[in-house]
N, C-alpha and C positions, 0 to 999 in steps of 0.2 A: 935245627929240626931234622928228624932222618928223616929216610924215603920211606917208609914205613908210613910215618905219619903224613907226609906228602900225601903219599897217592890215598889215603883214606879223607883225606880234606877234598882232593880231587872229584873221588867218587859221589861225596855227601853233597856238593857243589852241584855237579852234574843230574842227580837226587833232584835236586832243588830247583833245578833249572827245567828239566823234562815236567815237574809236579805243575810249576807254572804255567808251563806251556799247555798243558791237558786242563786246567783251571780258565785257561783265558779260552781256548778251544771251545769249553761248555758254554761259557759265558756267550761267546758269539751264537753258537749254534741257539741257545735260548730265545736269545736276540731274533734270530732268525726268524725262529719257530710262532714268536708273538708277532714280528710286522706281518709273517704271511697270516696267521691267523685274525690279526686286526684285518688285513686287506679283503681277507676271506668275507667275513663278516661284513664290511662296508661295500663288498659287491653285493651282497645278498640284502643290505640294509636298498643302495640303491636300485636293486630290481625290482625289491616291492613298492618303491617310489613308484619309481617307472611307470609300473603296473597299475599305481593308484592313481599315477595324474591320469592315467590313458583312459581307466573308467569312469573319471570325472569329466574329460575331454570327448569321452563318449555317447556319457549319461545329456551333457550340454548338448550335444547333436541332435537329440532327441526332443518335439515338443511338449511340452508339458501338457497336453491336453492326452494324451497316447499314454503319458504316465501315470494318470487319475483316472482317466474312463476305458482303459483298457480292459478287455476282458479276460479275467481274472486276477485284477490289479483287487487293491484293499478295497478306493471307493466303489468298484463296478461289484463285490461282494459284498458291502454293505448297505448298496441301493437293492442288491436283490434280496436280503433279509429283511429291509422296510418294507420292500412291495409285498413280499410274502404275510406280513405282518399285519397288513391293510388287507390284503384279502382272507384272512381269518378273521379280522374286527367286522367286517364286510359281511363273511357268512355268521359268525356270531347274532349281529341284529339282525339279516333274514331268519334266520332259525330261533328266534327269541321264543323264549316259552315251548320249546320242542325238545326232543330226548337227546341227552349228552354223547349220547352213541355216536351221532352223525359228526359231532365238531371231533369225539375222537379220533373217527378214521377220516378225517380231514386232513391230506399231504399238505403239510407248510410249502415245500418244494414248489409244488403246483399249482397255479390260480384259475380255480373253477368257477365256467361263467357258470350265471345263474339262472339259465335258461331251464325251459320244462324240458326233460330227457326223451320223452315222447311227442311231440312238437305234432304228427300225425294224430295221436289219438290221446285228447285233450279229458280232462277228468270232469265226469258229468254229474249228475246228482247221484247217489247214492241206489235210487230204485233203478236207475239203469245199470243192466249188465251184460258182459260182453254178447249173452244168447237173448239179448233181447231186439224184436222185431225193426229191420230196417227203416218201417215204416214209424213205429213208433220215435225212433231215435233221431230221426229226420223232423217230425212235430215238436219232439223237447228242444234240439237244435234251432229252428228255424220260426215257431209259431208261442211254445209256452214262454208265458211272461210278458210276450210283447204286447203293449198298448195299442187295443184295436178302437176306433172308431166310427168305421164300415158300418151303417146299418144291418144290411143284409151278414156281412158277415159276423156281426152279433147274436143274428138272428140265427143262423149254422152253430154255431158255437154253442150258445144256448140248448139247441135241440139235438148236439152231440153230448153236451153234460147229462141231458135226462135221458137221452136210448143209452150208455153204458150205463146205465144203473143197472143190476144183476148179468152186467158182461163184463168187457176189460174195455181200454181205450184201443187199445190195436186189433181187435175186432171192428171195436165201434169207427176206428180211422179208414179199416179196408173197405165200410160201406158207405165211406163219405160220398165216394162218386153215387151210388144209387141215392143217397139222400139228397145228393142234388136235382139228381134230373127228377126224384119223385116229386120234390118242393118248389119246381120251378124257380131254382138258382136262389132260394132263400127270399123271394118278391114277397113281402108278407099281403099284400094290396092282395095278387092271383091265389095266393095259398087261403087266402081266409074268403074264397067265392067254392071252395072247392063243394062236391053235391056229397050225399050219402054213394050214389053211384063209382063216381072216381074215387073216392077215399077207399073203397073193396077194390076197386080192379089198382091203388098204389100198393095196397095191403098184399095185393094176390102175388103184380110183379116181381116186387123188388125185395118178400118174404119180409114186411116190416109186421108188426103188429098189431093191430085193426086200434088198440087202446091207445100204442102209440101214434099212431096217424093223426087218430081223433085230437089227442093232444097238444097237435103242431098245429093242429087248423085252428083249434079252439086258441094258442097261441098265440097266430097270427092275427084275430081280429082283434084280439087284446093289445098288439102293437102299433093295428092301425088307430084305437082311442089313443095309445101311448104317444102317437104322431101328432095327434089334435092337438092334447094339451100342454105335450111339453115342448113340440118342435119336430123332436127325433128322438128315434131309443135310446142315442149316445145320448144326447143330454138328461135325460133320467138315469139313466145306468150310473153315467159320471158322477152325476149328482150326489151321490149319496157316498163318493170320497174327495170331493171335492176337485174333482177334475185333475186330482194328482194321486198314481196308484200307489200302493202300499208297498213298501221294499221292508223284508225283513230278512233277518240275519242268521237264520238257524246252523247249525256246523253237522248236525246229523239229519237223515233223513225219518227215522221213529218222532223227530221233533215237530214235525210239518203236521198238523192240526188237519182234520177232515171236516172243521166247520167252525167260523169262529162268531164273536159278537157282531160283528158287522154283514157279515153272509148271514147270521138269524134276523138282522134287522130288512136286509135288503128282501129276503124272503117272503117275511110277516107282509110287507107293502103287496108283493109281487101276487100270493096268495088273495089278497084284502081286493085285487083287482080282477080276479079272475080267472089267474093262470096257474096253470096245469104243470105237474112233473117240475116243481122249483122248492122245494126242500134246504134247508140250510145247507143238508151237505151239498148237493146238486149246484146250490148256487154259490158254493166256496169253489168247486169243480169250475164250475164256469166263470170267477173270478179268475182263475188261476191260467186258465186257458184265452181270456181276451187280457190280460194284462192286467187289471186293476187291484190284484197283489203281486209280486216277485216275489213267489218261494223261492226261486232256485237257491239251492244250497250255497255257503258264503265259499265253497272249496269249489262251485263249477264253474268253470270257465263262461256261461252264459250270464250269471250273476250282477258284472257289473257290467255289461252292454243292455240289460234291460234296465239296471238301477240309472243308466246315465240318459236314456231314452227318457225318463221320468220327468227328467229336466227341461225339457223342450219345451214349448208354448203347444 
């Protein structure tokens, strides 16, 4: 072999040997390059281990009651979508049969008691208004509807129905005190002795009207036969509803009747006996002012404390 060819086997050798060594070089570095990258990856696998037991280790620390009823946990928002729920089926049946308007602007959010908004100033029957007479609205408050019994105070009531006839009631209410002291507190016994004399000097005092005077007197002695034979006023008066007043239901106040079958009937008698200034309408008036019907309208607050009055012995 010459050296020629020698040192060319030498070189290719050499060739050969460097190629290997850059081949196995890669190979390692590859090697490398995947254990750190596995290693990479299985820290990062174990940190969100870590991580996960620690919030499970955490979430365990905590009672489960704190987990469900906490506020703004699922169930503390899903108990307040049922409450809200119930208080809209709530104002629905209060408001049944009423305008859609009201359940529209009805906040689910919020649960509106159901109290009157004006708790001071309670809704009255319809003829009252806010410009109407103190004194009046104090009599619809405290006196119409209620079931009287009182003789004497029958016997007032009566002879207030017949003097507002061509007045109003709160005229006729401002002269209640003179119509006392002129009738001697309503004693029908004193008031039916009275002379032609005194009946001119009550007429002159107290500016009543000589017809009306004559009226109360002629009246009262019609109450004292009424005492002979039935007992007392009350028990004739009563009588003829059977000792229990009439509750009706009207929603408006144009509904409320100025005289009905019963006030014609109680009249006819009342007439038939003697007495003066008692007209069906008059004696619907004075039904309605000693109790022996409840107009009050079904929307005033007065309505069912006279209807439960009714109930009593």
């Amino acid at each position: 072999m010459s050296r020629t060819e020698t040192v060319g086997l030498t070189k290719r050798g050499m060739l050969q040997s460097s190629s290997c060594n850059r081949l196995m070089d890669r190979s390692e570095s590859l090697k490398r390059d995947s254990v750190m990258s596995n290693g990479g990856a299985a820290k990062v696998r174990g940190s969100l281990e870590r991580k996960k037991s620690k919030s499970f280790k955490d979430a365990e620390s905590y009672p489960s009651w704190l987990i469900t009823e906490a506020p703004g946990s699922i169930a503390a928002v899903r108990r307040e979508q049922v409450a809200a729920q119930q208080a809209l089926r709530k104002l629905k049946i209060a408001h049944y049969g009423r305008s859609k308007s009201t359940l529209n602007n009805f906040n689910s959010s919020k649960v509106v008691p159901l109290v009157h908004p004006h708790p001071h100033h309670p809704q009255r029957c319809s003829f009252l208004t806010p410009t109407s007479d103190p004194v009046y609205v104090a009599y619809h408050d405290e006196e119409w509807g209620v079931p009287v019994h009182d003789d004497k105070t029958l016997f007032e009531l009566l002879t207030l129905s017949g003097a507002q006839v061509g007045s109003d009631w709160t005229s006729t209410l401002r002269k209640r005190h003179d119509f006392r002291k002129a009738f001697m507190e309503f004693e029908a016994e004193a008031v039916a002795k009275l002379t032609e004399k005194e009946m001119n000097a009550i007429s002159s005092e107290y500016k009543i009207e000589m017809s009306k005077v004559r009226g109360v007197v002629e009246n009262a002695t019609k109450i004292v036969d009424i005492k002979k034979n039935f007992g007392s006023l009350e028990k004739y008066l009563w009588g003829f509803v059977n000792n229990k007043p009439i509750s009706t239901n009207y929603k408006l106040g144009h509904k409320i009747p100025v005289k009905t079958s019963k006030s014609e009937s109680i009249s006819k008698d009342m007439v038939r006996r003697g007495f003066r200034f008692v007209g069906p309408t008059v004696v619907h008036s004075f039904m309605q002012a000693a109790g022996l019907t409840n107009d009050h309208l079904l929307t005033c607050y007065r309505h069912l404390p006279c209807t439960l009055l009714t109930t009593k012995p």
